[in-house]
Residue frames as a rotation matrix with the C-alpha (Angstrom) as fourth column:
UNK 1
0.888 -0.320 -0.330 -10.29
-0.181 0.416 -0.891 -1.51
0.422 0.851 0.311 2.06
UNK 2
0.384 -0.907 0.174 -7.32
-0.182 0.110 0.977 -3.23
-0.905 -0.407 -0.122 3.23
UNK 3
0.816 -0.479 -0.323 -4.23
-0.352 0.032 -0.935 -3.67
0.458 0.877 -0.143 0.61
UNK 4
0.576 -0.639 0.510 -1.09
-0.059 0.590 0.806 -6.01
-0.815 -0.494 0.302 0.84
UNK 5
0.804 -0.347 -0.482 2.10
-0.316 0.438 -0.842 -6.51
0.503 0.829 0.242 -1.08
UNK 6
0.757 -0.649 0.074 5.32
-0.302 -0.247 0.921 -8.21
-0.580 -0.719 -0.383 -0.53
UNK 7
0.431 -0.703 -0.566 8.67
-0.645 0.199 -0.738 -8.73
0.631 0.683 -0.368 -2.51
UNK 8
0.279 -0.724 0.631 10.94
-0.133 0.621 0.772 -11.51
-0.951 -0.299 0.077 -1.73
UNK 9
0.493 -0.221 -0.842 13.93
-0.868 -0.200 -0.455 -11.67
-0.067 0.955 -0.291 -3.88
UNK 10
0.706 -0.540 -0.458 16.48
0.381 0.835 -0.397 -14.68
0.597 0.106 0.795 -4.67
UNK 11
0.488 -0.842 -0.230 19.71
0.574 0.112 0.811 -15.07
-0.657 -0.528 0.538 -2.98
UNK 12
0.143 -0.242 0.960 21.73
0.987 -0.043 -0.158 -12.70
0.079 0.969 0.233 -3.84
UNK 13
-0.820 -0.538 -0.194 22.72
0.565 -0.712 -0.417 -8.50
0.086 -0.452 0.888 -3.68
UNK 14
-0.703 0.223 0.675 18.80
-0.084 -0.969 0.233 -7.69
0.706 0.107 0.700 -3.72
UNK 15
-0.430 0.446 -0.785 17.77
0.722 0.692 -0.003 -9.89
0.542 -0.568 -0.619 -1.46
UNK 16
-0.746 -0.090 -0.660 17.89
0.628 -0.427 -0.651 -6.54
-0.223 -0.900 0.375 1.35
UNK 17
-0.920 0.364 0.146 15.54
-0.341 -0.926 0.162 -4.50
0.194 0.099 0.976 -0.81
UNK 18
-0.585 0.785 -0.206 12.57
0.295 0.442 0.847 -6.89
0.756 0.435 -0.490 -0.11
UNK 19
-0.755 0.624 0.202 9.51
-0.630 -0.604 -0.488 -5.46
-0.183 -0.496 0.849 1.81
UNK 20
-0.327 0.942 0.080 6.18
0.925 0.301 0.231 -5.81
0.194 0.150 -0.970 2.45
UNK 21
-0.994 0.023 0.102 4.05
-0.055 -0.948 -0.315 -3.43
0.089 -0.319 0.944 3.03
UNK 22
-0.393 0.919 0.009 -0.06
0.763 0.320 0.562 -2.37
0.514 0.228 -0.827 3.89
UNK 23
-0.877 0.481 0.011 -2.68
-0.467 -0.847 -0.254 0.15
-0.113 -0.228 0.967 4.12
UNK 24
-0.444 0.895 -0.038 -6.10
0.896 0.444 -0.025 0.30
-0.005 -0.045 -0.999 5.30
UNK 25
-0.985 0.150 0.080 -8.35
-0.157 -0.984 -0.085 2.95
0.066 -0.096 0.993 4.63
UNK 26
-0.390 0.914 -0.111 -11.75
0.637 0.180 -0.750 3.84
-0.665 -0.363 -0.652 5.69
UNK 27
-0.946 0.162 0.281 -14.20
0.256 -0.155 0.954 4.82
0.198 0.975 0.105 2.57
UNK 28
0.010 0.999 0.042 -17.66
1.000 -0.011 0.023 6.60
0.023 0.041 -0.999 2.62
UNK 29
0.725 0.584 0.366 -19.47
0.463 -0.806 0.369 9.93
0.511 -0.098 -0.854 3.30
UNK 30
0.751 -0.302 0.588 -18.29
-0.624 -0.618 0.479 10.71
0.219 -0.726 -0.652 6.54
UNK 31
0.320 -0.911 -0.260 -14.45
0.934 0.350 -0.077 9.18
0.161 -0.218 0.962 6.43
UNK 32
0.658 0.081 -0.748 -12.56
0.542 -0.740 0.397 11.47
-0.522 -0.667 -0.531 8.43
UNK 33
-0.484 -0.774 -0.409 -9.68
0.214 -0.558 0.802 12.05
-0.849 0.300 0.435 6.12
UNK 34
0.629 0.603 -0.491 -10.48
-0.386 -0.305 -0.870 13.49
-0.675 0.737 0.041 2.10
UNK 35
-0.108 -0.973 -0.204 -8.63
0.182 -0.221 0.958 12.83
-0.977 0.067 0.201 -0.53
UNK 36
0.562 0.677 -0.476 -8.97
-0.093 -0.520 -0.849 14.56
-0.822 0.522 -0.229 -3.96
UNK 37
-0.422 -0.511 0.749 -8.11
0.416 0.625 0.661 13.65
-0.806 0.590 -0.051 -7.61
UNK 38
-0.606 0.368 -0.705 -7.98
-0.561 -0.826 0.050 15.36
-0.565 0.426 0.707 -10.77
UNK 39
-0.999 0.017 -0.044 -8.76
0.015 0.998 0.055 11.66
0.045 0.054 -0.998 -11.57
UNK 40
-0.576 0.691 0.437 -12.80
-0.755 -0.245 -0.608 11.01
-0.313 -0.680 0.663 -11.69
């Protein structure tokens, strides 16, 4: 799963907070990392 976002603001004093950002993660059985959620 890849994921993308980016901000672009107007002209202006928040112009500097815009970003982007992305994450890829590998998903199945045997992915090396876990992650757990009380979430199901």
């Amino acid at each position: 799963v890849v994921c993308a976002d980016s901000a672009v603001y107007a002209e202006g004093p928040a112009r500097p907070t815009g970003g982007a950002a992305a994450v890829a993660m590998l998903i199945g059985p045997h992915a090396p990392i876990v992650f757990e959620s009380k979430y199901r």
